[in-house]
ZARO-664491 format. One line per field, with one value per atom (N, C-alpha, C, O): residue number from 1; residue in one letter; atom name; x, y, z. Coordinates in nm, 4 decimals. Last residue first. Layout:
BEGIN
nr: (NUM	...)
rest: (A	...)
atom: (CA	...)
px: (X	...)
py: (Y	...)
pz: (Z	...)
END
This chain:
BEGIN
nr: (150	150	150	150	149	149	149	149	148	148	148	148	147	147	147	147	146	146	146	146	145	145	145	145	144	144	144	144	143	143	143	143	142	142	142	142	141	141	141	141	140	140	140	140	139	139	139	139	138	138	138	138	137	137	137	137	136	136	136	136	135	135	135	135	134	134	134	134	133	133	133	133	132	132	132	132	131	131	131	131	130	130	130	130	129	129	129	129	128	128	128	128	127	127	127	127	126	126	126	126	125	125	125	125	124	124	124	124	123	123	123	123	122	122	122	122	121	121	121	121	120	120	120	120	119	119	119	119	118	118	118	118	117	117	117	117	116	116	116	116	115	115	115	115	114	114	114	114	113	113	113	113	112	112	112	112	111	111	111	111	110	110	110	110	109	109	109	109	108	108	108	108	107	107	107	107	106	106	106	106	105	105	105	105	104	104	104	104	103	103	103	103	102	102	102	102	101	101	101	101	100	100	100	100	99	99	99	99	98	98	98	98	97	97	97	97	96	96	96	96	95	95	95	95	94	94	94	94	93	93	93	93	92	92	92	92	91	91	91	91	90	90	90	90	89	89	89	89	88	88	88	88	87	87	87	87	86	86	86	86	85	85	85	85	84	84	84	84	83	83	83	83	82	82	82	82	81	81	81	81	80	80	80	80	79	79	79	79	78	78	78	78	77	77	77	77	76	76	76	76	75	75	75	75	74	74	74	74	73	73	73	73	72	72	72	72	71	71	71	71	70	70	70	70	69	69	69	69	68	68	68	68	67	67	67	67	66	66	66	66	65	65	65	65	64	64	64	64	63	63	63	63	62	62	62	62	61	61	61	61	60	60	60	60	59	59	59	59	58	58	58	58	57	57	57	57	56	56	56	56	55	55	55	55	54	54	54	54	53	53	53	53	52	52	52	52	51	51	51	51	50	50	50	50	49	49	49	49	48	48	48	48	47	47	47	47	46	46	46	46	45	45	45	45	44	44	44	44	43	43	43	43	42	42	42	42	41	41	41	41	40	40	40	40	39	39	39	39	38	38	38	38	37	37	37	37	36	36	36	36	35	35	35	35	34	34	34	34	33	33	33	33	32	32	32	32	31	31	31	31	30	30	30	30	29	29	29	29	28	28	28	28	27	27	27	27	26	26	26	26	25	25	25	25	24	24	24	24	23	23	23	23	22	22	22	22	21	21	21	21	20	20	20	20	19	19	19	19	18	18	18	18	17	17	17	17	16	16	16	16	15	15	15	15	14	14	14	14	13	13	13	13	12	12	12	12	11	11	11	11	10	10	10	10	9	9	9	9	8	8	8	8	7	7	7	7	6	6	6	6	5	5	5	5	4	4	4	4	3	3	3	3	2	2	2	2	1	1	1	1)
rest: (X	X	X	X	X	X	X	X	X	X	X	X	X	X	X	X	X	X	X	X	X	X	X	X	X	X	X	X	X	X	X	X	X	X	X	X	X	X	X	X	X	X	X	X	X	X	X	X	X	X	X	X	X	X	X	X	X	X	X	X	X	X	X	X	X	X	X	X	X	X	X	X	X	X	X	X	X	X	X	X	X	X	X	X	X	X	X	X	X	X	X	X	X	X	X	X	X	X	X	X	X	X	X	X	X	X	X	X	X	X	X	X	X	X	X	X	X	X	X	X	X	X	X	X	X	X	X	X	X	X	X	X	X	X	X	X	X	X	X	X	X	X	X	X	X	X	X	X	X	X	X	X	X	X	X	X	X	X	X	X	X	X	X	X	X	X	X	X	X	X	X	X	X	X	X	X	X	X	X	X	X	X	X	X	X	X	X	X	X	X	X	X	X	X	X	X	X	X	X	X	X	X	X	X	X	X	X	X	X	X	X	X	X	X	X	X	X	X	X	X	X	X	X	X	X	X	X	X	X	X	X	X	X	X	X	X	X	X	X	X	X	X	X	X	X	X	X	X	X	X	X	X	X	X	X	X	X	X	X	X	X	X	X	X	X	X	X	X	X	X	X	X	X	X	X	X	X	X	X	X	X	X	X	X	X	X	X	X	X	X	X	X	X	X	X	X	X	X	X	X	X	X	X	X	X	X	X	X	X	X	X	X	X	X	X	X	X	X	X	X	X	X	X	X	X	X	X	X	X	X	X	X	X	X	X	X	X	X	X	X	X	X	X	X	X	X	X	X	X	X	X	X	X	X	X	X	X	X	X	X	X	X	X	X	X	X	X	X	X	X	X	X	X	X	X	X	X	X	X	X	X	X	X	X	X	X	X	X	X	X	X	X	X	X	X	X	X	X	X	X	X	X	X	X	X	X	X	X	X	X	X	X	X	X	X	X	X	X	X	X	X	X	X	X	X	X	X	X	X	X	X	X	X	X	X	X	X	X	X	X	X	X	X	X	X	X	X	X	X	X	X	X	X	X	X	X	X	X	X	X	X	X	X	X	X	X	X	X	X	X	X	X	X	X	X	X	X	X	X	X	X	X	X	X	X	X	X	X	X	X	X	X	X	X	X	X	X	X	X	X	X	X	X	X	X	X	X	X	X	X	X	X	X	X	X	X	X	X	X	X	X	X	X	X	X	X	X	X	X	X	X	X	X	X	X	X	X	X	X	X	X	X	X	X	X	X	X	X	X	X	X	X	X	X	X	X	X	X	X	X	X	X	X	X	X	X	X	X	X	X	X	X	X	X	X	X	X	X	X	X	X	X	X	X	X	X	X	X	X	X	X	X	X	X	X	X	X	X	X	X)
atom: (N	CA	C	O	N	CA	C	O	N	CA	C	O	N	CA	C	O	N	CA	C	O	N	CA	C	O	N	CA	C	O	N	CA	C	O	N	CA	C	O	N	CA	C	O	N	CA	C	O	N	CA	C	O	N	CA	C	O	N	CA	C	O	N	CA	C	O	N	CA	C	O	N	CA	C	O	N	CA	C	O	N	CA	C	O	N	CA	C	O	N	CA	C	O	N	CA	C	O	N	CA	C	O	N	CA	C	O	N	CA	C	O	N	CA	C	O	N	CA	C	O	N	CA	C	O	N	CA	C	O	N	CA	C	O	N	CA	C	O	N	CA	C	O	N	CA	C	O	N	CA	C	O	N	CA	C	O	N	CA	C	O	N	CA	C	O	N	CA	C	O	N	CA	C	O	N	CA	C	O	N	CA	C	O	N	CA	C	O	N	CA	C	O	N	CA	C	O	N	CA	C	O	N	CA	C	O	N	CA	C	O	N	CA	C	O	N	CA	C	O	N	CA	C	O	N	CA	C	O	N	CA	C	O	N	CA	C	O	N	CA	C	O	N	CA	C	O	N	CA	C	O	N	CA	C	O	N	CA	C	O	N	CA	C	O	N	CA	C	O	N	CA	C	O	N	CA	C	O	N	CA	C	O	N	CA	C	O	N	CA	C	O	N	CA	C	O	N	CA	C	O	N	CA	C	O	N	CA	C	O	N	CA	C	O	N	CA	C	O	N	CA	C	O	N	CA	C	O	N	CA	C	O	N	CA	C	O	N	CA	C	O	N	CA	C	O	N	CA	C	O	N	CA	C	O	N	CA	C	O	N	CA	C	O	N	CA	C	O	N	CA	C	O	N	CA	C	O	N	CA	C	O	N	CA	C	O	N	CA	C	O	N	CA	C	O	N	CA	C	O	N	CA	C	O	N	CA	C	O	N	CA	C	O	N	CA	C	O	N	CA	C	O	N	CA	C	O	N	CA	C	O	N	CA	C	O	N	CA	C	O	N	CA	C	O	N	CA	C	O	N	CA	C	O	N	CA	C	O	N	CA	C	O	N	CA	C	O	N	CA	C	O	N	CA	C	O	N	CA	C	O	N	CA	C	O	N	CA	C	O	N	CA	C	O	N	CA	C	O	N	CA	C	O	N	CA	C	O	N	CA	C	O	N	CA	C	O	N	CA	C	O	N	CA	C	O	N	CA	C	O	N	CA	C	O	N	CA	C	O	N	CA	C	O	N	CA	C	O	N	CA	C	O	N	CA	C	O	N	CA	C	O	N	CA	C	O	N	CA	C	O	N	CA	C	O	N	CA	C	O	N	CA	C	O	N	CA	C	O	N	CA	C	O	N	CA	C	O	N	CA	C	O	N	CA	C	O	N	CA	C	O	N	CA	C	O	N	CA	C	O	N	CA	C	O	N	CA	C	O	N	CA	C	O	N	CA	C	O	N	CA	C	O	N	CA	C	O	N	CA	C	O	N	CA	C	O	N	CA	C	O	N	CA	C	O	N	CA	C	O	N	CA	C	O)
px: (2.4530	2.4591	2.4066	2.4047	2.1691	2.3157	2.3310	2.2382	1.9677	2.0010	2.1193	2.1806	1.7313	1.9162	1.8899	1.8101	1.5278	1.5855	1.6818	1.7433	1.3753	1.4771	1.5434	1.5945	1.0393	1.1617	1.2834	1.2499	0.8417	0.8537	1.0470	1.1223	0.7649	0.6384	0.6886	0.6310	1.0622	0.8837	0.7836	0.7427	1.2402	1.2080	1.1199	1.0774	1.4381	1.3239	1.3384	1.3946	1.6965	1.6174	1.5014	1.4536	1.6837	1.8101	1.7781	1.8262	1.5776	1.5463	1.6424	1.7217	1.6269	1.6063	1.6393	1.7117	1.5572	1.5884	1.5559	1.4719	1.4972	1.5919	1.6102	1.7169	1.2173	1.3508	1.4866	1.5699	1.0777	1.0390	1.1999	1.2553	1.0430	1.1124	1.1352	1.2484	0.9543	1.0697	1.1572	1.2709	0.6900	0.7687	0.9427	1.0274	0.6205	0.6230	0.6814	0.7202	0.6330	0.7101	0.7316	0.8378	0.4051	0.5362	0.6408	0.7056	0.2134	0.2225	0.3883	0.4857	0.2287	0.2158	0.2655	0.3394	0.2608	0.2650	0.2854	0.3946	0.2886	0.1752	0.1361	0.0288	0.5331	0.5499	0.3961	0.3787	0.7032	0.5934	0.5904	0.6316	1.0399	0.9244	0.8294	0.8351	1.3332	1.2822	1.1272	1.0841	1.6339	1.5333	1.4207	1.4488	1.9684	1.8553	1.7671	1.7320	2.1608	2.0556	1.9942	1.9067	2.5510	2.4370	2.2541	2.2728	2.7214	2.6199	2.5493	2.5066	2.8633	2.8558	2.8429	2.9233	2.8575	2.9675	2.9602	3.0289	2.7422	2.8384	2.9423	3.0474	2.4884	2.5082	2.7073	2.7854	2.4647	2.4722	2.4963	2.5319	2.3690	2.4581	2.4651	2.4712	2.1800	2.2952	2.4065	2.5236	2.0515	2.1226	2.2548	2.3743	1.8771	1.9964	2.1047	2.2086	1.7385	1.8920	2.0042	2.1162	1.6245	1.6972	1.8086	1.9306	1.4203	1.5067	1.6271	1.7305	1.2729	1.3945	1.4899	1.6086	1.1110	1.2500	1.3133	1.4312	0.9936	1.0706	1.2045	1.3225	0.8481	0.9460	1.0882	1.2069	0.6767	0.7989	0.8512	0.9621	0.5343	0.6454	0.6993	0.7956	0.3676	0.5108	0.6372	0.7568	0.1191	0.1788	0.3255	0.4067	-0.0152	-0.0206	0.0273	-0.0081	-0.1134	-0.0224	-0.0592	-0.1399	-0.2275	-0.1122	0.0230	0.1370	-0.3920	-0.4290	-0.3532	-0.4205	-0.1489	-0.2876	-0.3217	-0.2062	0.1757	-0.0101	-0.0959	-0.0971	0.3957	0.3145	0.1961	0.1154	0.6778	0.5741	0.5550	0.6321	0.9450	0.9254	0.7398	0.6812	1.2381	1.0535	1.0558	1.1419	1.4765	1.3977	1.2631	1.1684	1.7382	1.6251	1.5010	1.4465	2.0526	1.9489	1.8246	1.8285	2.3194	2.2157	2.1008	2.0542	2.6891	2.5891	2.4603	2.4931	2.9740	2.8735	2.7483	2.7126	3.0634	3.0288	2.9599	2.8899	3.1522	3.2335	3.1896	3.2860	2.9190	3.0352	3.1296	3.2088	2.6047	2.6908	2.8040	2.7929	2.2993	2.4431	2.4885	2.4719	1.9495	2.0957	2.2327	2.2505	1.6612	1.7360	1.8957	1.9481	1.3362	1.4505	1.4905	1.4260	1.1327	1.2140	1.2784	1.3052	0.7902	0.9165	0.9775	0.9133	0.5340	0.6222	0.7330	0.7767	0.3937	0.2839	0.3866	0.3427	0.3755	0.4784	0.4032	0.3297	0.2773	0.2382	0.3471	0.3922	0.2707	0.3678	0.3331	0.3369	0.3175	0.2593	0.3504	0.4653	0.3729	0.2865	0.2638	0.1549	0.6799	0.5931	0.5233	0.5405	0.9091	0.8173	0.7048	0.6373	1.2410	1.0886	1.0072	1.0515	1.4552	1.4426	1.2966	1.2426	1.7130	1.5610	1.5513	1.6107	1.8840	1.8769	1.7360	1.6596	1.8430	1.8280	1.8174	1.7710	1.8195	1.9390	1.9455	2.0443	1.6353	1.7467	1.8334	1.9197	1.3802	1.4233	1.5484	1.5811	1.4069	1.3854	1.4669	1.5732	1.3495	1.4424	1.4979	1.6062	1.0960	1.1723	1.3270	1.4062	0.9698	0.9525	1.0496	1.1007	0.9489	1.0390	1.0576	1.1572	0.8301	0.9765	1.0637	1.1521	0.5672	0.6404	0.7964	0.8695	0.5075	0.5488	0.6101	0.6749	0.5354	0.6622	0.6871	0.7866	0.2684	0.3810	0.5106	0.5954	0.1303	0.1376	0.2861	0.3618	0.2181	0.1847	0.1821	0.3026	0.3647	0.3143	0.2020	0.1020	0.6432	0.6014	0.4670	0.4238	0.8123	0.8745	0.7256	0.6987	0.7989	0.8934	0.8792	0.9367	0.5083	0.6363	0.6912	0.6402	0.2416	0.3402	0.5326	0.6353	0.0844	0.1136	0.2534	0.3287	0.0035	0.1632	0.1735	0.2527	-0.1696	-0.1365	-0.0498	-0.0221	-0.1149	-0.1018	-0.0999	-0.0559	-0.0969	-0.1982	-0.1852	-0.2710	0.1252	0.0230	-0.1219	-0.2273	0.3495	0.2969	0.1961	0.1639	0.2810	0.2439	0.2537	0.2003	0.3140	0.1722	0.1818	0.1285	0.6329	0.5095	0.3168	0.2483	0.7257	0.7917	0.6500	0.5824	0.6381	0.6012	0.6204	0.5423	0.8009	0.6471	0.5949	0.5234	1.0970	1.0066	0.8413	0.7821	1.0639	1.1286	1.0584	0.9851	1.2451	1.0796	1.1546	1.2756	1.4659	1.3897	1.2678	1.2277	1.6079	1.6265	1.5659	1.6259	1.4855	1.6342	1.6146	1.5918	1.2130	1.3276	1.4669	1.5108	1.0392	1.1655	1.2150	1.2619	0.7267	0.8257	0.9346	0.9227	0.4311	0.5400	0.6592	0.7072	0.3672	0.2731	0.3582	0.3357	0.6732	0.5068	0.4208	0.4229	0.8907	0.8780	0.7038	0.6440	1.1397	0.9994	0.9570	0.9888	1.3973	1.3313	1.2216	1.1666	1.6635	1.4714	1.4587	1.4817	1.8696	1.8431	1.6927	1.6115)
py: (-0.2748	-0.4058	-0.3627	-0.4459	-0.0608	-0.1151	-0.2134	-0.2399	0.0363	-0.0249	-0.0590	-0.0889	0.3389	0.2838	0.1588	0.1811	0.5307	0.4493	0.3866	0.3599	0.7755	0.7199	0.6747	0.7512	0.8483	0.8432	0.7535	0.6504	1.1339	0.9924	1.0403	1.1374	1.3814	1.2542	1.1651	1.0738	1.5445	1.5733	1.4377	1.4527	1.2873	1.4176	1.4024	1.2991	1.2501	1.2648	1.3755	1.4848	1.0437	1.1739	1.1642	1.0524	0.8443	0.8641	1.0618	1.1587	0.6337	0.7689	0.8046	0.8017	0.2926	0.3690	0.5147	0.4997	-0.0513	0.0273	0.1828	0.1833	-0.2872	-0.2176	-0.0641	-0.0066	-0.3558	-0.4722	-0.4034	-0.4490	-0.1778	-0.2902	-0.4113	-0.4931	-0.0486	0.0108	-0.1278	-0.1572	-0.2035	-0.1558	-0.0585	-0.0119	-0.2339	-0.3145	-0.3114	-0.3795	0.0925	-0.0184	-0.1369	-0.1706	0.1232	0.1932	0.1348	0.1343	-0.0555	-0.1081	-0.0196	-0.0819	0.0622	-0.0965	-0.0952	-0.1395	0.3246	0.2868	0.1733	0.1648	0.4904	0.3580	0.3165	0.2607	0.7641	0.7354	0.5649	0.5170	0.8084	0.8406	0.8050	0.8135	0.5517	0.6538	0.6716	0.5814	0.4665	0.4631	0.5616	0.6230	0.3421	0.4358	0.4211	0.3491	0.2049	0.1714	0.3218	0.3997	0.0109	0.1091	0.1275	0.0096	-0.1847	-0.1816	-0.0637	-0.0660	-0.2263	-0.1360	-0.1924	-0.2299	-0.5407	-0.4682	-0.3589	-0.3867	-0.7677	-0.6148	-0.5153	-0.4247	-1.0063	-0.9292	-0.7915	-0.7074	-1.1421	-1.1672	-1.0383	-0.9932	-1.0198	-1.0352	-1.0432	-0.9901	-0.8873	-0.8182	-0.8710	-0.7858	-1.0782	-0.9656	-0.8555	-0.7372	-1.3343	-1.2930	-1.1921	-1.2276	-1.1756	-1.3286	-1.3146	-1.2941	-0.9901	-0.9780	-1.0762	-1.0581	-1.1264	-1.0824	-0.9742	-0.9237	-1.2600	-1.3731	-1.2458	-1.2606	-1.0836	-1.1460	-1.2266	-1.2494	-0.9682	-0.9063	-0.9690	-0.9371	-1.1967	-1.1670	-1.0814	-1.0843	-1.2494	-1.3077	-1.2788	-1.3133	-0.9803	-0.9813	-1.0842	-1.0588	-1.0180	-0.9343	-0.9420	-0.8937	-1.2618	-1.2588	-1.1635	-1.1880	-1.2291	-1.2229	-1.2730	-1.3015	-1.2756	-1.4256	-1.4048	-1.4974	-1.0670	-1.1075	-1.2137	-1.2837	-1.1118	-1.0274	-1.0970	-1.1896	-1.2726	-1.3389	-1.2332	-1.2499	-1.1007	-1.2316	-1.2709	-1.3173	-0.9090	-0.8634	-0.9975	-1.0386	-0.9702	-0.9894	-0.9820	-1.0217	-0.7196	-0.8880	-0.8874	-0.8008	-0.6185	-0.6273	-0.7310	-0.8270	-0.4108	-0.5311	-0.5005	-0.4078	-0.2305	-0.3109	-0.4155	-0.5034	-0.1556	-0.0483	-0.1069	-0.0313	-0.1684	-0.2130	-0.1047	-0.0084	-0.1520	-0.0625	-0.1554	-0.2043	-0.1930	-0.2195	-0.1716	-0.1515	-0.1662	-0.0674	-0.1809	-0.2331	-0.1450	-0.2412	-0.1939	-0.1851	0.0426	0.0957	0.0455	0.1043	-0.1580	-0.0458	0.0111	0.0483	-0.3109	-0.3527	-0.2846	-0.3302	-0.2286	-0.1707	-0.2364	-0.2226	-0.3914	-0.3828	-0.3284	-0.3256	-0.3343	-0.2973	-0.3367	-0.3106	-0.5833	-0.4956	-0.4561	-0.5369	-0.6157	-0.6459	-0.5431	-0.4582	-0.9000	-0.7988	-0.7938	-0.8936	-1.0069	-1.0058	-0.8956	-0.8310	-1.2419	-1.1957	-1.1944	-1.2788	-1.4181	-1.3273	-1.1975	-1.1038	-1.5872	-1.4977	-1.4271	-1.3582	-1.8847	-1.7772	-1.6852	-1.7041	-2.1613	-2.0689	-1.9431	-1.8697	-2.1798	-2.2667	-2.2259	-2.2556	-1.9131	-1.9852	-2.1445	-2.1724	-1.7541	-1.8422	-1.8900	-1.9562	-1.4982	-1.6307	-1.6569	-1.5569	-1.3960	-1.3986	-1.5326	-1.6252	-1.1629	-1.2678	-1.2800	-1.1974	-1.0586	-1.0550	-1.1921	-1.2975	-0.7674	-0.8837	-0.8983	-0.8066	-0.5537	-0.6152	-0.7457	-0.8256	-0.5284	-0.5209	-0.5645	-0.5996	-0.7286	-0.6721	-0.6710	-0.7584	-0.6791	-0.8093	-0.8176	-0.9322	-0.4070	-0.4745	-0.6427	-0.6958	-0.3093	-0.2377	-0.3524	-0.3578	-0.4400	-0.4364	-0.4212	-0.5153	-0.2554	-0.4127	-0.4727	-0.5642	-0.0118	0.0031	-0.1666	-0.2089	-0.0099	0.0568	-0.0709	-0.1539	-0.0945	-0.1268	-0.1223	-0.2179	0.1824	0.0777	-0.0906	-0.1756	0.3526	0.3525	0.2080	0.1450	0.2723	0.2531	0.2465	0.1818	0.2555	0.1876	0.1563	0.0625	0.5728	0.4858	0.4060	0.3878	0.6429	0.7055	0.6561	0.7259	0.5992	0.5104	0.5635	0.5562	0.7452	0.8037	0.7168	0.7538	0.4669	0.6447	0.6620	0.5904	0.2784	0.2703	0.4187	0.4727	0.3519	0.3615	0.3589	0.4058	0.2547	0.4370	0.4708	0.5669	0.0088	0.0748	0.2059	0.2675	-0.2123	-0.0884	0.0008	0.0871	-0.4843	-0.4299	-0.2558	-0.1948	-0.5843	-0.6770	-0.5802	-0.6130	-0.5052	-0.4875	-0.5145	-0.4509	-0.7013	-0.5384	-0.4633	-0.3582	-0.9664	-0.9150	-0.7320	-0.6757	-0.8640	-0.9211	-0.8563	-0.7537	-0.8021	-0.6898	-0.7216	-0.6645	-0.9885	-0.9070	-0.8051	-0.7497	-1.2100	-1.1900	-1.0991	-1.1065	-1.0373	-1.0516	-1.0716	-0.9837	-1.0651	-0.9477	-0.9174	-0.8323	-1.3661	-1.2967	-1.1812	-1.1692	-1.4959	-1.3964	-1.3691	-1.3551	-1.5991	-1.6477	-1.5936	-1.6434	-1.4695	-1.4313	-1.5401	-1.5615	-1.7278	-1.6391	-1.5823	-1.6722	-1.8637	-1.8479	-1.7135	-1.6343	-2.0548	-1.9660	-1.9731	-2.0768	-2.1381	-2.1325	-2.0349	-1.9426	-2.1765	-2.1017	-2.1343	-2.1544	-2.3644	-2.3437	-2.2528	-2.2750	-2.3791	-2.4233	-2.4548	-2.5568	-2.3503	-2.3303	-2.2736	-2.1865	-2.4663	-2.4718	-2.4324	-2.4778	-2.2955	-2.3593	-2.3407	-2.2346	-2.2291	-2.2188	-2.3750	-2.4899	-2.0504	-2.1126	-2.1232	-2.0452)
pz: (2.5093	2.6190	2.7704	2.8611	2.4194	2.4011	2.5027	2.5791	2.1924	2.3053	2.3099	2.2074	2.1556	2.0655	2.2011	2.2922	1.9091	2.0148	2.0240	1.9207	1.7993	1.7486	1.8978	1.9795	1.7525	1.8583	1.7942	1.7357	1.5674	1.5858	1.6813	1.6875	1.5435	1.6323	1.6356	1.6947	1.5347	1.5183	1.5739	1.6891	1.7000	1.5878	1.5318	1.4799	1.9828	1.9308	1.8343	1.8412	2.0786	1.9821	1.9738	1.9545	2.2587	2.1584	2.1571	2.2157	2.4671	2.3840	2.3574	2.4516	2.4933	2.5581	2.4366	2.3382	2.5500	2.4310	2.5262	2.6161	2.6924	2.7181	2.5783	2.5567	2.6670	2.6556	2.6220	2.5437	2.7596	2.8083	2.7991	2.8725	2.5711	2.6951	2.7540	2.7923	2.3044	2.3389	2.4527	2.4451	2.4302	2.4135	2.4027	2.4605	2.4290	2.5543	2.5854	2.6973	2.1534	2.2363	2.3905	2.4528	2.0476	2.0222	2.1613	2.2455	2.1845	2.2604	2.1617	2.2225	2.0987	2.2188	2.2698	2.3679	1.8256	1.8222	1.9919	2.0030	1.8463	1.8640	1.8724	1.9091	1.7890	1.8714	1.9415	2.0631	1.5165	1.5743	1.7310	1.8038	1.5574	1.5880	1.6566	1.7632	1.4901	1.4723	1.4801	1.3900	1.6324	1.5324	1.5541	1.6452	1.7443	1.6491	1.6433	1.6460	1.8682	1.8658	1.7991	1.8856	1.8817	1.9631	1.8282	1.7125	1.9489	1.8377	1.9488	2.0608	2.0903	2.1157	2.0165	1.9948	2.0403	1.9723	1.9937	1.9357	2.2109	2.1973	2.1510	2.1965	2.2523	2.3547	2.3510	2.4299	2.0342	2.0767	2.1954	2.2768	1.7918	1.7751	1.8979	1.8644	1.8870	1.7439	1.7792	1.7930	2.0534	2.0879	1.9934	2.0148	1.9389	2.0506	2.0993	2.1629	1.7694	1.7003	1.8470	1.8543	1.9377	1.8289	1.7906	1.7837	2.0632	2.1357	2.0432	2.1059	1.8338	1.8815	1.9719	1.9767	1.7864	1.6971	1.7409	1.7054	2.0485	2.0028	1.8771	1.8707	2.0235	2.0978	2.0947	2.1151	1.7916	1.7689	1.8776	1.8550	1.9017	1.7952	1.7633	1.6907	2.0997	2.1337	1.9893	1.9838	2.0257	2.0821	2.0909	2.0919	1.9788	2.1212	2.1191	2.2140	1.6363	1.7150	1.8622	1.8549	1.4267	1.4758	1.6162	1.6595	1.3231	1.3090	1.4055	1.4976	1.1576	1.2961	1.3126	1.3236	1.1840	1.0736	1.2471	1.3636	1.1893	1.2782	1.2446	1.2784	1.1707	1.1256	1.1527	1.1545	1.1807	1.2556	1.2565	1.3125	1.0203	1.0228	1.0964	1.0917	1.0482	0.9663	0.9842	0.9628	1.2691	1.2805	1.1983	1.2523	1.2740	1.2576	1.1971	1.0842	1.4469	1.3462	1.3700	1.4822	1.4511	1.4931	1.3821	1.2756	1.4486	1.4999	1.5491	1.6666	1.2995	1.3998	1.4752	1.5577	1.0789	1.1286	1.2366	1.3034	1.0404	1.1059	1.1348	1.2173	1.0124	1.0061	1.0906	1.2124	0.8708	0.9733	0.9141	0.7922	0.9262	0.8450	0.9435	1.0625	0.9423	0.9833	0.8983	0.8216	1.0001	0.8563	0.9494	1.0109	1.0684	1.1389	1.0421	0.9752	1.0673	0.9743	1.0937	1.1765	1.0115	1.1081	1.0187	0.9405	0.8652	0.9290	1.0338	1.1006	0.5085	0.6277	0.6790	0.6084	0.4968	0.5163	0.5935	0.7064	0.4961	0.3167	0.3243	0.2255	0.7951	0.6646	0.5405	0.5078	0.8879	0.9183	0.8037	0.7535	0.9787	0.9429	0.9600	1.0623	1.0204	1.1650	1.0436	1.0188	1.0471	0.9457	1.0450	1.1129	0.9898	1.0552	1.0000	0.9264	0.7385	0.7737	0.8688	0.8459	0.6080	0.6586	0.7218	0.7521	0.2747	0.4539	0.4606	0.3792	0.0351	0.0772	0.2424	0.3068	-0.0776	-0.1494	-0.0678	-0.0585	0.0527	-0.0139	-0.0606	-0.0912	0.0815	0.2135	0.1403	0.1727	-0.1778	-0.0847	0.0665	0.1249	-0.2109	-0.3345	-0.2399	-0.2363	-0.0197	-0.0445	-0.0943	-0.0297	-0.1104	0.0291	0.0354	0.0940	-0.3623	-0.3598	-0.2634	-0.2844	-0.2763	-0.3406	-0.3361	-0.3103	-0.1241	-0.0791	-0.1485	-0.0873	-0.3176	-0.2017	-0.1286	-0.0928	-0.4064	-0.4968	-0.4670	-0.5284	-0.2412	-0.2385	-0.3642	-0.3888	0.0003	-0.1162	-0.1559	-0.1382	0.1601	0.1943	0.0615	0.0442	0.4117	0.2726	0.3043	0.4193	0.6127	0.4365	0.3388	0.2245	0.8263	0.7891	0.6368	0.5548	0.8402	0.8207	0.7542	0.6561	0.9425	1.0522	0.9787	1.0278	0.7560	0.7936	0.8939	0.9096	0.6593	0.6839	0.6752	0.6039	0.7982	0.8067	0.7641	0.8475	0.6078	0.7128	0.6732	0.5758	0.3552	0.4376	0.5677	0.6497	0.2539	0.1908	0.3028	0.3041	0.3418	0.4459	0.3847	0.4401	0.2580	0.3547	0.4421	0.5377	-0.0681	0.0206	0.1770	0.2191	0.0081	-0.0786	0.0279	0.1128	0.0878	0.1727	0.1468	0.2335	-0.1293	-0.0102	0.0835	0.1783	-0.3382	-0.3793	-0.2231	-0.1749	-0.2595	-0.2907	-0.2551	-0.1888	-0.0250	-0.1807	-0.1426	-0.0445	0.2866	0.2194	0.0647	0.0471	0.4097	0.3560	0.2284	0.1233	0.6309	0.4839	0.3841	0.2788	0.8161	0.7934	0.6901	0.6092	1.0343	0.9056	0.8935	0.9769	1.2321	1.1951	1.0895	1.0426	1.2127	1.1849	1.1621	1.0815	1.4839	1.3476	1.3887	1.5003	1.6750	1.5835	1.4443	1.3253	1.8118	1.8359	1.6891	1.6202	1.5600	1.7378	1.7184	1.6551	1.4418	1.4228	1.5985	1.7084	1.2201	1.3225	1.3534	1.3237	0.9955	0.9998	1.0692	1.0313	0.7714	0.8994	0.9180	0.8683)
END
């Protein structure tokens, strides 16, 4: 699937490996659970291209926006493992937008609960996600495990 909205493009499971790699290469990734290397991060790239689903916002032949998330249809449950936004391209609401797309998808209709796991020091994401209903599950050691449901 892949729609054009303003200046980027929507895509679907679009990204290969190599781009999933570049771009979180290009970013901070202290923030992502467990990847502590570039070699993990490799791994976690490799991992993402494979087995997650992916919403993805485009620039050109540039991926600057990704959400990869897991379904679970037994417990309609998804789990949201990355939602990454090229510094260049943050404040224009593209991770809100992709979270808004897979609430649309899976949760208004089919009654999906929501997931995801985040530093406890990551502020503006934690704000964003109070913000659009996600609420404290657990907390363990610095980071919050959030859930939303309808």
């Amino acid at each position: 699937m892949t729609y054009i909205e303003e200046e980027f493009e929507f895509r679907q499971n679009n990204s290969s490996y190599g781009e999933i790699l570049e771009h979180l290469r290009s970013m901070d990734y202290s923030h992502l659970n467990g990847v502590k290397s570039l070699a993990e991060l490799d791994i976690y790239a490799k991992k993402l291209a494979t087995n997650s689903e992916r919403f993805e916002y485009w620039k050109s032949s540039e991926l600057i926006g990704i959400l990869c998330f897991y379904i679970n249809t037994e417990k309609k449950l998804i789990f949201i493992t990355n939602i990454s936004i090229d510094e260049n391209y943050r404040g224009n609401g593209l991770a809100k937008k992709l979270i808004l797309e897979l609430i649309d998808r899976y949760q208004k209709d089919l009654k999906y609960a929501i997931t995801l796991n985040v530093g406890g020091n990551n502020l503006k994401a934690l704000s964003l996600y109070k913000k659009m209903g996600f609420s404290l599950e657990e907390k363990v050691g610095s980071r919050f495990n959030l859930k939303k449901t309808k």
